[in-house]
C-alpha positions in Angstrom: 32.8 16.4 3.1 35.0 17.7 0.4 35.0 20.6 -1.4 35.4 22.2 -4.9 38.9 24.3 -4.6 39.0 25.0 -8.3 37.8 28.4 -8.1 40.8 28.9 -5.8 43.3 27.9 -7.5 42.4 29.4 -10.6 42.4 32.8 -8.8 46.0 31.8 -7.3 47.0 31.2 -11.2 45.6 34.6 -12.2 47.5 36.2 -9.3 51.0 34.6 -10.4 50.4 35.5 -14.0 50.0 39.2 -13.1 53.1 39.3 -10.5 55.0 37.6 -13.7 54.2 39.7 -16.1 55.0 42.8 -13.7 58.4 41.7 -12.6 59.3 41.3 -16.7 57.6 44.4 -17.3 59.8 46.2 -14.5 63.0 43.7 -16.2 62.3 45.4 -19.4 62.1 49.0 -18.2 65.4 48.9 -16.8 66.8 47.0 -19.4 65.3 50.1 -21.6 66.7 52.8 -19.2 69.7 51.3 -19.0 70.6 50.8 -22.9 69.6 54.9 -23.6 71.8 55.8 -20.1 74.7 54.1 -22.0 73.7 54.6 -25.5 74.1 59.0 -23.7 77.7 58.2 -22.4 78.8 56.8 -25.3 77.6 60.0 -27.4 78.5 62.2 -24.3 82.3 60.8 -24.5 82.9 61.1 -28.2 81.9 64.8 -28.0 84.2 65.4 -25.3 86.8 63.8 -27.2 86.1 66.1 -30.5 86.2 69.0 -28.2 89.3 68.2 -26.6 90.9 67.2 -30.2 89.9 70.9 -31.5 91.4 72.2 -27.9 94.6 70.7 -28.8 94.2 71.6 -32.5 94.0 75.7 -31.5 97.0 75.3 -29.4 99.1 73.8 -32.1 97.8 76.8 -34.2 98.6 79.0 -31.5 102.2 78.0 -31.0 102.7 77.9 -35.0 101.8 81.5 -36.0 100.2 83.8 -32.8 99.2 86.4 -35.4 97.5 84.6 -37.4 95.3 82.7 -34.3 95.0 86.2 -32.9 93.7 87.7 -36.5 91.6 84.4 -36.3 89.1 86.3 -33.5 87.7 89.7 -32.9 86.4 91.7 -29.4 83.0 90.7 -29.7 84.0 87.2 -31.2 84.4 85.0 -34.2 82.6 81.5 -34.4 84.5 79.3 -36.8 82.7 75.8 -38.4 85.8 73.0 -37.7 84.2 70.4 -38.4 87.7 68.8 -40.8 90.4 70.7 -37.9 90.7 73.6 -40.6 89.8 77.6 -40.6 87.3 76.3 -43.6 84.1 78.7 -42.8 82.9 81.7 -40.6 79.5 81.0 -38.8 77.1 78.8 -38.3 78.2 75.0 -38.8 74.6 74.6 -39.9 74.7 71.2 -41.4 77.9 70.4 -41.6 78.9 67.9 -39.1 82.6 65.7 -38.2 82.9 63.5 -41.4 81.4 59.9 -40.4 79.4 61.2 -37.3 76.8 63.3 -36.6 78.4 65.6 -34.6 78.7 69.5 -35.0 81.5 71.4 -33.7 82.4 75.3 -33.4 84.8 77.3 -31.7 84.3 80.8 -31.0 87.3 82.8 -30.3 87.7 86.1 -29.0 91.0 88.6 -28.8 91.6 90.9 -26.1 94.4 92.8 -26.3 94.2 94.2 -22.7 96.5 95.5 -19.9 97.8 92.0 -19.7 98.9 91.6 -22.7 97.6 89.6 -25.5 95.1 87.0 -25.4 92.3 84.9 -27.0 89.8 83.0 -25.2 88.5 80.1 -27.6 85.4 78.3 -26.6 84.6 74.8 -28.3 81.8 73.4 -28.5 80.7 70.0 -29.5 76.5 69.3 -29.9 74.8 66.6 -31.7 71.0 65.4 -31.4 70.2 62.0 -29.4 67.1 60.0 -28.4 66.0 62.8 -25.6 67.0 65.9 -27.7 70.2 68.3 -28.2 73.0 67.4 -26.3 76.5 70.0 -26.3 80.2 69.1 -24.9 81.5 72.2 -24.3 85.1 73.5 -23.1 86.7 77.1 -23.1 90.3 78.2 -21.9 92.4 81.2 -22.6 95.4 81.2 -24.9 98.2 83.3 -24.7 101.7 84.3 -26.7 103.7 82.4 -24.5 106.3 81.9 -26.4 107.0 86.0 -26.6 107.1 85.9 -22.7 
């Protein structure tokens, strides 16, 4: 006595199709995840290298004329658009971004001129948009005449 086992193995067929197209479903999502994860670092780095460039720009304006930098601030704080590495606007960078990227960057400095003598504390900060919404690099130190010391 033999029986019909088509029924069977046409459910066994519809079973592996489905575990297939899962696993390449799941293959695909992290494929996905993992293309925006780098796609962020990339962005994420290049910001922290413009910030780091304008960093190093403010100290070589510090150390060529302190009076200047200094004047460049006030006590509740300038923010400065230096987007070209030059004191070219006060305010808002609004659309003006790093030539060739679409990054924004601004630096707010502040002057204290307190019991410890002069300083400024500049604050850099890098944003631009990506795939999951506004991102910022952002780095702040305080500058000092060190050279009058």
């Amino acid at each position: 006595m033999q029986k019909n086992k088509f029924g069977q193995s046409l459910f066994e067929l519809v079973v592996a199709i489905g575990i297939v197209g899962l696993v390449l479903v799941a293959i695909v999502s992290v494929a996905t995840i993992s293309v925006r994860n780098t796609t962020f670092s990339k962005e994420q780095s290049l910001a922290s290298r413009y910030t780091q460039q304008a960093m190093e720009w403010l100290r070589g304006q510090r150390d060529t004329d302190w009076d200047d930098f200094k004047g460049r601030g006030s006590a509740s704080g300038t923010t400065w658009c230096i987007n070209t590495l030059d004191w070219n606007s006060v305010g808002s960078c609004g659309n003006q971004v790093i030539s060739g990227t679409g990054y924004h960057r601004e630096v707010e400095v502040i002057y204290n001129s307190g019991a410890s003598g002069d300083e400024v504390r500049v604050t850099v900060v890098t944003s631009w948009e990506g795939s999951s919404g506004a991102h910022e690099a952002r780095a702040s130190t305080v500058l000092t005449n060190w050279k009058a010391k």
